[in-house]
Gaussian input, Z-matrix of N, CA and C with variables (Angstrom, degrees):
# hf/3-21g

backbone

0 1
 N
 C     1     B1
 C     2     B2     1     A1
 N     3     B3     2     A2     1     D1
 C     4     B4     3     A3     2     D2
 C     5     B5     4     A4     3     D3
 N     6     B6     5     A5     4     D4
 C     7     B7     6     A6     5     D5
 C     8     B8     7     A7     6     D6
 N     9     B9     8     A8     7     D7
 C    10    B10     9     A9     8     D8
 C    11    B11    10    A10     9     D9
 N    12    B12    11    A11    10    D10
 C    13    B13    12    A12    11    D11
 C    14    B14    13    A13    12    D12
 N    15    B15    14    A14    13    D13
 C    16    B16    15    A15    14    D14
 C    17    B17    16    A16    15    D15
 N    18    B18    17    A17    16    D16
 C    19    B19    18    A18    17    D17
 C    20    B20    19    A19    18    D18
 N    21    B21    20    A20    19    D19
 C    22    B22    21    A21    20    D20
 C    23    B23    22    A22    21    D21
 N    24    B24    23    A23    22    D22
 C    25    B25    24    A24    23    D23
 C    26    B26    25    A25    24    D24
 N    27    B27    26    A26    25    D25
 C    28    B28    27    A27    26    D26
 C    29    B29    28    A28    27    D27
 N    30    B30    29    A29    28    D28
 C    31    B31    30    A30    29    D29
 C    32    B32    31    A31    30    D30
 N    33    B33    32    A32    31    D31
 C    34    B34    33    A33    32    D32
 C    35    B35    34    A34    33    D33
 N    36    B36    35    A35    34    D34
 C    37    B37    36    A36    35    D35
 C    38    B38    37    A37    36    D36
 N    39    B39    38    A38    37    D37
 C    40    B40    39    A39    38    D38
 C    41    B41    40    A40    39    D39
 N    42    B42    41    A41    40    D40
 C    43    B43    42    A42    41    D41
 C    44    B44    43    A43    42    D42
 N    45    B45    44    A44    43    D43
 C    46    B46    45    A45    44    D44
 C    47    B47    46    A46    45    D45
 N    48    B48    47    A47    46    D46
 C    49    B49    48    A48    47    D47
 C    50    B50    49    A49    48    D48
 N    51    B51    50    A50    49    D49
 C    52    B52    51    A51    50    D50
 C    53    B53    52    A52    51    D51
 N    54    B54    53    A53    52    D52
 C    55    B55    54    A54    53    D53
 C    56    B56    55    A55    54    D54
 N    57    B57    56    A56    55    D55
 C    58    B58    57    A57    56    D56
 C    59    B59    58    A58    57    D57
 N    60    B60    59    A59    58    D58
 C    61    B61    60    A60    59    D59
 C    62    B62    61    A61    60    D60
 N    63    B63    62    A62    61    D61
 C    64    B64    63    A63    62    D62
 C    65    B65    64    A64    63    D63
 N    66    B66    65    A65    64    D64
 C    67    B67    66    A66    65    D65
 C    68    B68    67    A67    66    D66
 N    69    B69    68    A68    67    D67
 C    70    B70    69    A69    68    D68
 C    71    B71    70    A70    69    D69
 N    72    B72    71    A71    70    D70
 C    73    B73    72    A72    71    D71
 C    74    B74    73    A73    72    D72
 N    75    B75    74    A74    73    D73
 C    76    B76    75    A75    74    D74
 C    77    B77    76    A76    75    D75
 N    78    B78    77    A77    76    D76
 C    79    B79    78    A78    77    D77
 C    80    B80    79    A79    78    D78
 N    81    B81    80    A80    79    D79
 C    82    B82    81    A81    80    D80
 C    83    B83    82    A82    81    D81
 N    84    B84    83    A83    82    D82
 C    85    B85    84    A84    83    D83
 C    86    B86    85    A85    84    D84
 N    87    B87    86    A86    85    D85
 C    88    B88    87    A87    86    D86
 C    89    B89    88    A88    87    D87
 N    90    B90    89    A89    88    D88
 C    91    B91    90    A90    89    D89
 C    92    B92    91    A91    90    D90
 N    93    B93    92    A92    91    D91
 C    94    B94    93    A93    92    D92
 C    95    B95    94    A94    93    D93
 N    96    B96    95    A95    94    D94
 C    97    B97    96    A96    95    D95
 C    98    B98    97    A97    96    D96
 N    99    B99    98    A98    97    D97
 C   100   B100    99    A99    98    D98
 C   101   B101   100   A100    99    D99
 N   102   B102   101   A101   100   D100
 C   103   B103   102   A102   101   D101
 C   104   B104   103   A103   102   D102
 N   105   B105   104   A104   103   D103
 C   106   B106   105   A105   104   D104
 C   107   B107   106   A106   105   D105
 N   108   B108   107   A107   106   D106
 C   109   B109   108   A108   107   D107
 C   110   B110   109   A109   108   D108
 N   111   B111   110   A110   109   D109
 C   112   B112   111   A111   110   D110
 C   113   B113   112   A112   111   D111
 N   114   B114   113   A113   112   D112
 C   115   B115   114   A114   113   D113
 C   116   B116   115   A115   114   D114
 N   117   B117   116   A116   115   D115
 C   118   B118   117   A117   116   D116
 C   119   B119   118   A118   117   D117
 N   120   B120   119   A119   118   D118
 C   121   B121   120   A120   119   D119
 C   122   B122   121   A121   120   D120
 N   123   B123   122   A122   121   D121
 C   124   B124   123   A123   122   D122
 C   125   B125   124   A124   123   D123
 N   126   B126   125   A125   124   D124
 C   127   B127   126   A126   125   D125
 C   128   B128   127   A127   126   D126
 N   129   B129   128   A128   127   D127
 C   130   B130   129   A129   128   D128
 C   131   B131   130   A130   129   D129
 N   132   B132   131   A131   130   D130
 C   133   B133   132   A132   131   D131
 C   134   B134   133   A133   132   D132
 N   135   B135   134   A134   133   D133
 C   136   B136   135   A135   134   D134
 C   137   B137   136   A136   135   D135
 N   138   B138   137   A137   136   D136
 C   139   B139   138   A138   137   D137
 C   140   B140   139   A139   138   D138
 N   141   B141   140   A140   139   D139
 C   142   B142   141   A141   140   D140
 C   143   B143   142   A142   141   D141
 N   144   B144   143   A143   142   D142
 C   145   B145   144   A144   143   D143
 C   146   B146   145   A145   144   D144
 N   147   B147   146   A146   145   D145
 C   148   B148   147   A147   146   D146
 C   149   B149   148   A148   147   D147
 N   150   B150   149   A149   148   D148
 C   151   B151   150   A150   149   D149
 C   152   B152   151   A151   150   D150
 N   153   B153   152   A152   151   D151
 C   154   B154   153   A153   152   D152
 C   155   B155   154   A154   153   D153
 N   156   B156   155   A155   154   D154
 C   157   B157   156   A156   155   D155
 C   158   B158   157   A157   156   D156
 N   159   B159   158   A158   157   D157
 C   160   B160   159   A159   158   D158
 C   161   B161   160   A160   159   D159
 N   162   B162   161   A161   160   D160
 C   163   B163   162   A162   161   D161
 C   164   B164   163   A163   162   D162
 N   165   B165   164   A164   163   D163
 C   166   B166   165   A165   164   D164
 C   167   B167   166   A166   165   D165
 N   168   B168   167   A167   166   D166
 C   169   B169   168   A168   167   D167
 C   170   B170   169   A169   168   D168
 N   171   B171   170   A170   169   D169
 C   172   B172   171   A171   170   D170
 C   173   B173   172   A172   171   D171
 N   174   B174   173   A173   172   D172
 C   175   B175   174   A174   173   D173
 C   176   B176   175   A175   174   D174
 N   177   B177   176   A176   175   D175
 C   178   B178   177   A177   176   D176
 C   179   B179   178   A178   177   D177
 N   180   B180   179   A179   178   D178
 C   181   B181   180   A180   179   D179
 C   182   B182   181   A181   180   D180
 N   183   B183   182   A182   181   D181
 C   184   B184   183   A183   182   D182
 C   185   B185   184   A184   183   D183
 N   186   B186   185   A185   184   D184
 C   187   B187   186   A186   185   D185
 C   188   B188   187   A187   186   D186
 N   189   B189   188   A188   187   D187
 C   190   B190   189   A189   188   D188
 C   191   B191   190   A190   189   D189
 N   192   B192   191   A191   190   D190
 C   193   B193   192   A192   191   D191
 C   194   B194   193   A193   192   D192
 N   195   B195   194   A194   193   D193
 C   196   B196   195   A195   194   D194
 C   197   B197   196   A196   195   D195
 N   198   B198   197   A197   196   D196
 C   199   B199   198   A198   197   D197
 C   200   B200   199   A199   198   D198
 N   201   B201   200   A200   199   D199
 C   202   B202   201   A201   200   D200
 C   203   B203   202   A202   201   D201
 N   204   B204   203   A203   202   D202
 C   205   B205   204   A204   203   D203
 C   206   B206   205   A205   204   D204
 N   207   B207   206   A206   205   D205
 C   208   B208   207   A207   206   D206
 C   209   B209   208   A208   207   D207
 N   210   B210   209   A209   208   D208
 C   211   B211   210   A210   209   D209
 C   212   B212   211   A211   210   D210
 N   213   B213   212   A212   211   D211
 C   214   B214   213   A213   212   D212
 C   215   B215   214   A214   213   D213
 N   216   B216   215   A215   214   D214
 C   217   B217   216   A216   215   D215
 C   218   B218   217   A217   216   D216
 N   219   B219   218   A218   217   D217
 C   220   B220   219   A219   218   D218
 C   221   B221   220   A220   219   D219
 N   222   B222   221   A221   220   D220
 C   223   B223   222   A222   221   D221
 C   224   B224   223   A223   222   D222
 N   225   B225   224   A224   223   D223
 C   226   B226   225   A225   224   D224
 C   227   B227   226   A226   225   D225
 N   228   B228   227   A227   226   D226
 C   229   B229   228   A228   227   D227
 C   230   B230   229   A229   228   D228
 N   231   B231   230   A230   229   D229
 C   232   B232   231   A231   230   D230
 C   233   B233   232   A232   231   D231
 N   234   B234   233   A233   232   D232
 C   235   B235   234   A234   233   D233
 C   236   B236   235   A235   234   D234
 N   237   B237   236   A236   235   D235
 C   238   B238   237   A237   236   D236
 C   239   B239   238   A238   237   D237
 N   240   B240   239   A239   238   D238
 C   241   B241   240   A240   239   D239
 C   242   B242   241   A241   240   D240
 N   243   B243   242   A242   241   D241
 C   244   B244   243   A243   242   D242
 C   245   B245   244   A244   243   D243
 N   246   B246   245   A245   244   D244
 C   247   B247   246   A246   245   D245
 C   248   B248   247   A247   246   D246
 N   249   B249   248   A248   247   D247
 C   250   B250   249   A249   248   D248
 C   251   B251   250   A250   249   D249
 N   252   B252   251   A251   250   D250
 C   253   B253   252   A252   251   D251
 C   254   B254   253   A253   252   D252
 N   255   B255   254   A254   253   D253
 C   256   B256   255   A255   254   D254
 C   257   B257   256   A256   255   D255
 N   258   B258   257   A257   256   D256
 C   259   B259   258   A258   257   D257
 C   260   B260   259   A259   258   D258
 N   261   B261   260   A260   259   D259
 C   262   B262   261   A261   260   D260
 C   263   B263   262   A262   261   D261
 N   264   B264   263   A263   262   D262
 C   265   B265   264   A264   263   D263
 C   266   B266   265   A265   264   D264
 N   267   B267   266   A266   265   D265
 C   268   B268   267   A267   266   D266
 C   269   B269   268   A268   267   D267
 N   270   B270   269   A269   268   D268
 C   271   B271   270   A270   269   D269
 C   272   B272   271   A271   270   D270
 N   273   B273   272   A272   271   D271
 C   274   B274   273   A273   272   D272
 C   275   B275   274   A274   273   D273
 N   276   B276   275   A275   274   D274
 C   277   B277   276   A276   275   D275
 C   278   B278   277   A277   276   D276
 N   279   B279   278   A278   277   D277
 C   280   B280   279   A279   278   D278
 C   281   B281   280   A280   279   D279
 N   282   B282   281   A281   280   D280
 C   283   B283   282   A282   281   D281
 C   284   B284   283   A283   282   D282
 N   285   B285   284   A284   283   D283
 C   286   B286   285   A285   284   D284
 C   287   B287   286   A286   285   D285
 N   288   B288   287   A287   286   D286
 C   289   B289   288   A288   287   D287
 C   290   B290   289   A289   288   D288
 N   291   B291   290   A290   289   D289
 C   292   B292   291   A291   290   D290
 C   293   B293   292   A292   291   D291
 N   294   B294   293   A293   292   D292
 C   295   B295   294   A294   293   D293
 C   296   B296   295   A295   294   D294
 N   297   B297   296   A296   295   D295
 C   298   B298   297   A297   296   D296
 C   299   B299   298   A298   297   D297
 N   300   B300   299   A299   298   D298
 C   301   B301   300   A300   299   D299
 C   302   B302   301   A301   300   D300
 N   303   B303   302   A302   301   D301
 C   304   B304   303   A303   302   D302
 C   305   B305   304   A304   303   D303
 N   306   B306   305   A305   304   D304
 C   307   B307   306   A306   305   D305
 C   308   B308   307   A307   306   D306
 N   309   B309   308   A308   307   D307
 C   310   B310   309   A309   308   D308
 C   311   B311   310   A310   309   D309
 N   312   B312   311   A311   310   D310
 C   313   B313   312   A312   311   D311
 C   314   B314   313   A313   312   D312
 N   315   B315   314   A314   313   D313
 C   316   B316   315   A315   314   D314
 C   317   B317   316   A316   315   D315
 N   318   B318   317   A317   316   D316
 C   319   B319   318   A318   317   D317
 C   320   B320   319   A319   318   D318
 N   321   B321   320   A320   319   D319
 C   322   B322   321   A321   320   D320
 C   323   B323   322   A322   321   D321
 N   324   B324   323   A323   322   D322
 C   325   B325   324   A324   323   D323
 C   326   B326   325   A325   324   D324

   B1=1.4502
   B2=1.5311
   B3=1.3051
   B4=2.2808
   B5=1.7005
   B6=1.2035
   B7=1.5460
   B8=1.4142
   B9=1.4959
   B10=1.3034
   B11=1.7894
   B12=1.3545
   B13=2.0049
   B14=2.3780
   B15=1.3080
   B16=1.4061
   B17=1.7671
   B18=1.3507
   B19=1.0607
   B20=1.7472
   B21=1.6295
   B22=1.3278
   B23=1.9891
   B24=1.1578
   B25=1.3915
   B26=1.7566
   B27=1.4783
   B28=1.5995
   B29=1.8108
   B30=1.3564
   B31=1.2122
   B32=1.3945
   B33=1.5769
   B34=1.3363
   B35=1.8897
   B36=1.1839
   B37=1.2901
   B38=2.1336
   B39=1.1342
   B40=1.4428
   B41=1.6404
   B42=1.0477
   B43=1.2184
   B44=1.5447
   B45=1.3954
   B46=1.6225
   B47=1.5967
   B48=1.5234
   B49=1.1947
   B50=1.7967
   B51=1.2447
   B52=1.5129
   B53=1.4952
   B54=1.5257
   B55=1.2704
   B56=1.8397
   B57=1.0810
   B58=1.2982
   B59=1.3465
   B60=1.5870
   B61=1.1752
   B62=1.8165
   B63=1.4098
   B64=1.4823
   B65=1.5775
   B66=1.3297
   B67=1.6540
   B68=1.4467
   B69=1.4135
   B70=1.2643
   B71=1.7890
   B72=1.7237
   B73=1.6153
   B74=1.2965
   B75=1.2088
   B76=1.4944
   B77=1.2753
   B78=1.5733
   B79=1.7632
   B80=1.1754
   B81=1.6945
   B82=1.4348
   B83=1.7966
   B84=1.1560
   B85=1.6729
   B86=1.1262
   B87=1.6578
   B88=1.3991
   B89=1.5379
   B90=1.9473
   B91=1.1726
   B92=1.5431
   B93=1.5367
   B94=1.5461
   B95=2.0719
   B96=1.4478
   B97=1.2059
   B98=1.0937
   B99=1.3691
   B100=1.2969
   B101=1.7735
   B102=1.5204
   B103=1.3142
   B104=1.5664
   B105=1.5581
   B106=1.4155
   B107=1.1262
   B108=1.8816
   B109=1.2715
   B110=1.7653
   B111=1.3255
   B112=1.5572
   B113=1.5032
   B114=1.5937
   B115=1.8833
   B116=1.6753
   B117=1.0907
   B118=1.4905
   B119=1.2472
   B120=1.3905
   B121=1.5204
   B122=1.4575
   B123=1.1569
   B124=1.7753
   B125=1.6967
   B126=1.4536
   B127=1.9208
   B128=1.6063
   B129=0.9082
   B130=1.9811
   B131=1.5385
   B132=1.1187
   B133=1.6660
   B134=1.3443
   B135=1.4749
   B136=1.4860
   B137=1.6537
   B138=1.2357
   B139=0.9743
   B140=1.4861
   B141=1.3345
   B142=1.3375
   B143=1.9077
   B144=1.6650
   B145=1.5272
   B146=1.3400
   B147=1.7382
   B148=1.3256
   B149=1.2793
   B150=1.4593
   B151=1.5654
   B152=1.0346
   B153=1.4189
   B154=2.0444
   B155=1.1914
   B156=1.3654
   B157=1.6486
   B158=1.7031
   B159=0.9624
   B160=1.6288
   B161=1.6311
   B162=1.3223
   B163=1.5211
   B164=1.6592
   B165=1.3279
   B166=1.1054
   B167=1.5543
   B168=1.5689
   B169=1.8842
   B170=1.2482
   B171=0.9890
   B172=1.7011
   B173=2.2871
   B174=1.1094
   B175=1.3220
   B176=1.7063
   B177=1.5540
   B178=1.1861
   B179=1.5047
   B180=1.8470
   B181=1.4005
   B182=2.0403
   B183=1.2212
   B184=1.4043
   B185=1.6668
   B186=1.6492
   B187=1.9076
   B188=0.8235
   B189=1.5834
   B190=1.5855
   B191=1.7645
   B192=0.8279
   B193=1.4300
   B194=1.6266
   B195=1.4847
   B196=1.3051
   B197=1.4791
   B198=1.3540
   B199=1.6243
   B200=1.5578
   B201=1.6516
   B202=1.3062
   B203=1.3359
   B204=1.7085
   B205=2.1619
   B206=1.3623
   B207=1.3790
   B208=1.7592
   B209=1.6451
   B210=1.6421
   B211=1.7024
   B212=2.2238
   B213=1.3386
   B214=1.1306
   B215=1.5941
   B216=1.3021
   B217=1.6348
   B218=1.5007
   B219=1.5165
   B220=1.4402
   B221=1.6177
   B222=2.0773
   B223=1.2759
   B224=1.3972
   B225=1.6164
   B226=1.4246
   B227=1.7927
   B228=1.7499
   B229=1.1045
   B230=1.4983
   B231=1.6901
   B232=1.2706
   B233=1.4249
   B234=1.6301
   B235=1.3481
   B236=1.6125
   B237=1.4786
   B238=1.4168
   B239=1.7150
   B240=0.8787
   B241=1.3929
   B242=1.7434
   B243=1.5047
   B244=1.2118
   B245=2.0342
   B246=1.2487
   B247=1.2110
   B248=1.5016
   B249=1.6789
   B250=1.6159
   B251=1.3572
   B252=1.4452
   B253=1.3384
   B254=1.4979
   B255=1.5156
   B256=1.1724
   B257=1.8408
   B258=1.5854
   B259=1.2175
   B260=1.8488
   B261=1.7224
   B262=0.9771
   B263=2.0038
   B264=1.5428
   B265=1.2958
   B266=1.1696
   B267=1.7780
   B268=1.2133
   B269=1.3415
   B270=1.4836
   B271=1.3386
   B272=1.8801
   B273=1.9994
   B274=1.1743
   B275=1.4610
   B276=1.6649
   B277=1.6631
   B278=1.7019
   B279=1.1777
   B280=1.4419
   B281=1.4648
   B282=1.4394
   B283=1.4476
   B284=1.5416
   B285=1.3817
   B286=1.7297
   B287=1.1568
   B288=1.6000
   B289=1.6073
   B290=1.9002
   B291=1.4029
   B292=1.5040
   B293=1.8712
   B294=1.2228
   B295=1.2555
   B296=1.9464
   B297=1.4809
   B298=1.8147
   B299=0.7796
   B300=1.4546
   B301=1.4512
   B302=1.4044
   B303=1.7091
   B304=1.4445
   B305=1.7390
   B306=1.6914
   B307=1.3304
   B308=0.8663
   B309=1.3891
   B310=1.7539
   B311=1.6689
   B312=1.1396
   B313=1.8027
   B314=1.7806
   B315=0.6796
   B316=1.4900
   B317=1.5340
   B318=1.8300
   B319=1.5411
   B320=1.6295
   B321=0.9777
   B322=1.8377
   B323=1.3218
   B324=1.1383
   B325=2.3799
   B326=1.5407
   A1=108.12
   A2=110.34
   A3=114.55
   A4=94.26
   A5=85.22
   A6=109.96
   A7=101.40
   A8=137.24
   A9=139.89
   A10=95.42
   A11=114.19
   A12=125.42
   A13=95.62
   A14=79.99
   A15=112.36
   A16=95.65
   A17=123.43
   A18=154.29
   A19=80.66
   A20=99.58
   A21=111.26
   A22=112.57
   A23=100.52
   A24=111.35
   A25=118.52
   A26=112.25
   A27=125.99
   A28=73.12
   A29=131.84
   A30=139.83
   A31=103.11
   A32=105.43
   A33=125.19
   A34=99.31
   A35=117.45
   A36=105.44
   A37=101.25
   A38=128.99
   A39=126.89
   A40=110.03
   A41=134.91
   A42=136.74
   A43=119.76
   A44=96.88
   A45=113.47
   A46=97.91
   A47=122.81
   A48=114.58
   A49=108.05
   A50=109.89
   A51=119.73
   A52=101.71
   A53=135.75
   A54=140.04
   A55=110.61
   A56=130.14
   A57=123.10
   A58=143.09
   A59=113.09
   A60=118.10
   A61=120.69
   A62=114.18
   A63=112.28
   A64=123.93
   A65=95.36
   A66=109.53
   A67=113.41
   A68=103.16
   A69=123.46
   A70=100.64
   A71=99.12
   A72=84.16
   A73=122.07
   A74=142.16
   A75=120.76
   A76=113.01
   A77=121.26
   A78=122.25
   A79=104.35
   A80=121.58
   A81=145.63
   A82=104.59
   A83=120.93
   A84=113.96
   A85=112.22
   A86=114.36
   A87=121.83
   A88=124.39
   A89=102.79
   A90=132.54
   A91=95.58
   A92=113.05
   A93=121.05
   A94=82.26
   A95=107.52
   A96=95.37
   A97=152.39
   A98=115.11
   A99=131.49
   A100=88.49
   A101=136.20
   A102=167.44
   A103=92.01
   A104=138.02
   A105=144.05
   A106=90.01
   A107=129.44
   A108=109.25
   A109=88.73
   A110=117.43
   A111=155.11
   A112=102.66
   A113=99.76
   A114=119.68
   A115=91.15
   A116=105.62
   A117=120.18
   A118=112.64
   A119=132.28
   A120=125.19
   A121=118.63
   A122=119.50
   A123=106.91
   A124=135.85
   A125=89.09
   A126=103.98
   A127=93.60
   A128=109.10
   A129=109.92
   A130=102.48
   A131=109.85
   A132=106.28
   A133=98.32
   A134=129.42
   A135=113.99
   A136=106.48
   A137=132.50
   A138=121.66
   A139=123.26
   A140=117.13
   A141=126.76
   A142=120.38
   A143=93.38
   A144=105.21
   A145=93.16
   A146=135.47
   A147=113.66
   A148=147.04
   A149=101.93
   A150=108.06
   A151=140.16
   A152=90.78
   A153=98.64
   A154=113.47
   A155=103.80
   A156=114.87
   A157=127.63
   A158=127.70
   A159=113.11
   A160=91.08
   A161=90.05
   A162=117.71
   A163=120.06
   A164=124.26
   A165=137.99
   A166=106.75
   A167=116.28
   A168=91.43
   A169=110.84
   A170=143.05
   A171=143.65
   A172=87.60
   A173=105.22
   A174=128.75
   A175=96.65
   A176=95.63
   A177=95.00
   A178=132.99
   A179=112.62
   A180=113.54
   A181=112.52
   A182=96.18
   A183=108.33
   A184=103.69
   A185=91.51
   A186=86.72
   A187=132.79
   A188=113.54
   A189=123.50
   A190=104.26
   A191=138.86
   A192=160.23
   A193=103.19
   A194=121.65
   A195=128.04
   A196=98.23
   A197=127.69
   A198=108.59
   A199=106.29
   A200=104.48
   A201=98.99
   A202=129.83
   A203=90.74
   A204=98.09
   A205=84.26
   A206=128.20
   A207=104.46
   A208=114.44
   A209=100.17
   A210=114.67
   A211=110.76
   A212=87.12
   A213=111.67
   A214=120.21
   A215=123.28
   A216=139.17
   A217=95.02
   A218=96.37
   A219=110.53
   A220=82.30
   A221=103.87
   A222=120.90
   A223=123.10
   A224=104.18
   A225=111.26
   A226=86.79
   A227=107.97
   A228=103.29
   A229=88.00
   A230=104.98
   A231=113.57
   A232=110.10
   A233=125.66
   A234=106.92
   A235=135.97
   A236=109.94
   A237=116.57
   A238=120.48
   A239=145.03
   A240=158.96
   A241=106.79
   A242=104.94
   A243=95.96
   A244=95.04
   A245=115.14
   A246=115.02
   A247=136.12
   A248=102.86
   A249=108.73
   A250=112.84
   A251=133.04
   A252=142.42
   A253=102.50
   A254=123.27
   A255=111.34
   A256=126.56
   A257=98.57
   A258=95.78
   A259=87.13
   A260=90.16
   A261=100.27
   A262=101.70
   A263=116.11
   A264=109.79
   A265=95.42
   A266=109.28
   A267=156.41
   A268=156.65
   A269=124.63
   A270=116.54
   A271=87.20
   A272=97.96
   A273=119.91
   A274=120.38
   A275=122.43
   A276=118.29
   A277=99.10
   A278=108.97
   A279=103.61
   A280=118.62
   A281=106.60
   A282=104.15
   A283=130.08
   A284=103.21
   A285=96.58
   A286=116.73
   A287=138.82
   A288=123.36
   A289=88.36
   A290=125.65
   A291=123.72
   A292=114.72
   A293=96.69
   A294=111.01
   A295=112.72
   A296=100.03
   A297=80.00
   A298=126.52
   A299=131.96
   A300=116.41
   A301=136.48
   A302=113.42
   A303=136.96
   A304=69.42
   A305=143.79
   A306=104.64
   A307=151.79
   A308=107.15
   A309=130.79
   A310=120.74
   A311=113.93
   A312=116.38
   A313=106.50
   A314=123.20
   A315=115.92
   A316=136.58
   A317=85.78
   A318=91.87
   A319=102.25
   A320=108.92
   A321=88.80
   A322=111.75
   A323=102.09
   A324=95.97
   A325=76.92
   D1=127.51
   D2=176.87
   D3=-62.00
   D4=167.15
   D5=177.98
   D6=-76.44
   D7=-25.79
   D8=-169.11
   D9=-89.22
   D10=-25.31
   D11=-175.67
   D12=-64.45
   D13=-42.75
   D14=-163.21
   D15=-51.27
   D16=-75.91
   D17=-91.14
   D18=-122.39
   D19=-50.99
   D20=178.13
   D21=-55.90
   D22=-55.30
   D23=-176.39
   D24=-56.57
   D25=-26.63
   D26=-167.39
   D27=-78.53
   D28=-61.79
   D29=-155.03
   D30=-34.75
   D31=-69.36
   D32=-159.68
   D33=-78.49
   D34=-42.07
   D35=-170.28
   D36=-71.47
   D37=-26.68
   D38=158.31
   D39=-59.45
   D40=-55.85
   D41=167.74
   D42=-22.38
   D43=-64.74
   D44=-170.93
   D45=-64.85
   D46=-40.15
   D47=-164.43
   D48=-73.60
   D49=-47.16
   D50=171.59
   D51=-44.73
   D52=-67.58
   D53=-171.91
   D54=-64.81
   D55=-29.78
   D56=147.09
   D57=-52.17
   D58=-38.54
   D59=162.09
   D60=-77.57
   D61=-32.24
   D62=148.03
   D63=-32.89
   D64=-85.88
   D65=172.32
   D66=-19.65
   D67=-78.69
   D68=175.93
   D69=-13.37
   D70=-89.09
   D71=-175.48
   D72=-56.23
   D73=-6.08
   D74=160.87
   D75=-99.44
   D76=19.02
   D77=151.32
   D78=-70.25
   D79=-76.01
   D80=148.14
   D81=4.29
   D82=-84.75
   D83=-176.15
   D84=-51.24
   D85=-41.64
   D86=-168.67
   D87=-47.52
   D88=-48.68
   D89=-150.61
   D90=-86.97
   D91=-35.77
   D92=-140.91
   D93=-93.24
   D94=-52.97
   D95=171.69
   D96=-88.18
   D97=29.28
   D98=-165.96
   D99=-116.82
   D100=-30.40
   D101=-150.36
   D102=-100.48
   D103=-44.93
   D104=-129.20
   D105=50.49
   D106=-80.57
   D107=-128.55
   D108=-156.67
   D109=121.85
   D110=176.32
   D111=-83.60
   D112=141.92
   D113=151.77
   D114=-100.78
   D115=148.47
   D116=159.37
   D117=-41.57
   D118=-63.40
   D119=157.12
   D120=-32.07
   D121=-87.98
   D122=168.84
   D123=-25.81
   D124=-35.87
   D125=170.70
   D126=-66.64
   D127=-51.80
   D128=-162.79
   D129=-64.20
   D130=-24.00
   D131=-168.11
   D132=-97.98
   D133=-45.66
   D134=-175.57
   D135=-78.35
   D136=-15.60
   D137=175.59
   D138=-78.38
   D139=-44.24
   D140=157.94
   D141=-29.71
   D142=-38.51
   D143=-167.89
   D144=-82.20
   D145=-48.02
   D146=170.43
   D147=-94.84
   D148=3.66
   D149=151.78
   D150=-77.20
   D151=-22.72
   D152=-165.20
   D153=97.72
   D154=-56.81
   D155=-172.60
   D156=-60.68
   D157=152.67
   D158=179.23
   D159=-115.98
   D160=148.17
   D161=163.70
   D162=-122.07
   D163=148.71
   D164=-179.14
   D165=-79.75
   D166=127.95
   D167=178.68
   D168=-63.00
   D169=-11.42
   D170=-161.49
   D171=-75.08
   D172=-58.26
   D173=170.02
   D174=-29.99
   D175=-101.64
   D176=-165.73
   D177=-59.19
   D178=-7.42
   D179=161.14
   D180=-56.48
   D181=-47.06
   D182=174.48
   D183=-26.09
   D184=-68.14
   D185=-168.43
   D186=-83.10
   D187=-9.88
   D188=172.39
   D189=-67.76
   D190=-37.61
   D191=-150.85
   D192=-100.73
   D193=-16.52
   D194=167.58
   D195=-99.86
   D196=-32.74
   D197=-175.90
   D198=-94.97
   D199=13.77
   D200=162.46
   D201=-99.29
   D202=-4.48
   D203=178.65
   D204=-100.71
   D205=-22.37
   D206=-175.35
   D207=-97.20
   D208=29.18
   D209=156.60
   D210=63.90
   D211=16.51
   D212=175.36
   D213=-80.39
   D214=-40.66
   D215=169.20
   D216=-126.94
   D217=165.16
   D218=-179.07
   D219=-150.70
   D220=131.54
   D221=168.23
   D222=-120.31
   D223=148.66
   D224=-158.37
   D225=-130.72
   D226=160.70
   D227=-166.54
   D228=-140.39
   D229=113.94
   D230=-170.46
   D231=-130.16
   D232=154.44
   D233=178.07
   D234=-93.77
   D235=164.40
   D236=-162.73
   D237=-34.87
   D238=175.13
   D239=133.69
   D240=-47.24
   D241=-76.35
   D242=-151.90
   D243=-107.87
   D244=-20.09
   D245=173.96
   D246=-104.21
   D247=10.71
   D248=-176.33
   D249=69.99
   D250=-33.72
   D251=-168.57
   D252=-46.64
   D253=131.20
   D254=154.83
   D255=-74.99
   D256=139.89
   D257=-173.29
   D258=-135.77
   D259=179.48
   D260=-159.25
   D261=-103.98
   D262=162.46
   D263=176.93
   D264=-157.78
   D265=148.10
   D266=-176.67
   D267=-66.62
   D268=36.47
   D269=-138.03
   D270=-110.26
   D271=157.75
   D272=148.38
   D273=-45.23
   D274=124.73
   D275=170.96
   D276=-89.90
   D277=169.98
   D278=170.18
   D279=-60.57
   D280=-55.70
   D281=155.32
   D282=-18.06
   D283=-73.04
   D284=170.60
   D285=-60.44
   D286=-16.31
   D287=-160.81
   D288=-100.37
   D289=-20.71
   D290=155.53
   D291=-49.42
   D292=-64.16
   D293=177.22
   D294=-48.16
   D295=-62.07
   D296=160.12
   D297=-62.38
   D298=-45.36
   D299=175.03
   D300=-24.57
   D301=-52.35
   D302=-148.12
   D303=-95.89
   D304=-61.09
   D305=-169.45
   D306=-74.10
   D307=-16.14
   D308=151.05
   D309=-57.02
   D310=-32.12
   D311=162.48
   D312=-84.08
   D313=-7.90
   D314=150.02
   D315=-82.93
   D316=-32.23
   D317=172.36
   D318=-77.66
   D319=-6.50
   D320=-178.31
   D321=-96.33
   D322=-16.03
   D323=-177.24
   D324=-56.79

């Protein structure tokens, strides 16, 4: 492989990773508010189904938990259905449903 084969591939394989983690949060708002309100399990499974992509929960706790200091989701910790366990849940803040807004009217010019 040339150094230019090389050079090309670091390009594109950084690319994809930058544009995944984008996406991601507007899968994330998309999924969570169309839902009201997600377990981390349910986020992992519908997201998986519309990305394609798989994520690790360790992963996607990461980013849920970043769009929760950047006032984007707000989490509540309520208990299980079938096991009492407290778990955690997911909702759109207004903030974030602004925030989609303005990136989806950009994606359309």
């Amino acid at each position: 492989m040339s150094e230019a084969d090389e050079f090309l591939d670091d390009l594109v394989e950084s690319w994809v990773e930058v544009y995944k983690k984008s996406a991601t949060t507007v899968f994330l708002l998309r999924i969570i508010s169309k839902e009201e309100e997600l377990s981390t399990a349910q986020i992992l499974t519908r997201l998986s189904e519309v990305s394609g992509w798989s994520f690790t929960e360790r992963g996607l706790y990461r980013t849920l938990q970043r769009l929760v200091s950047n006032y984007l989701l707000a989490v509540d910790t309520r208990p299980g259905v079938r096991s009492g366990l407290k778990r955690k849940v997911f909702t759109v803040t207004d903030f974030g449903r602004a925030y989609l807004a303005r990136i989806e009217a950009e994606y359309r010019k």
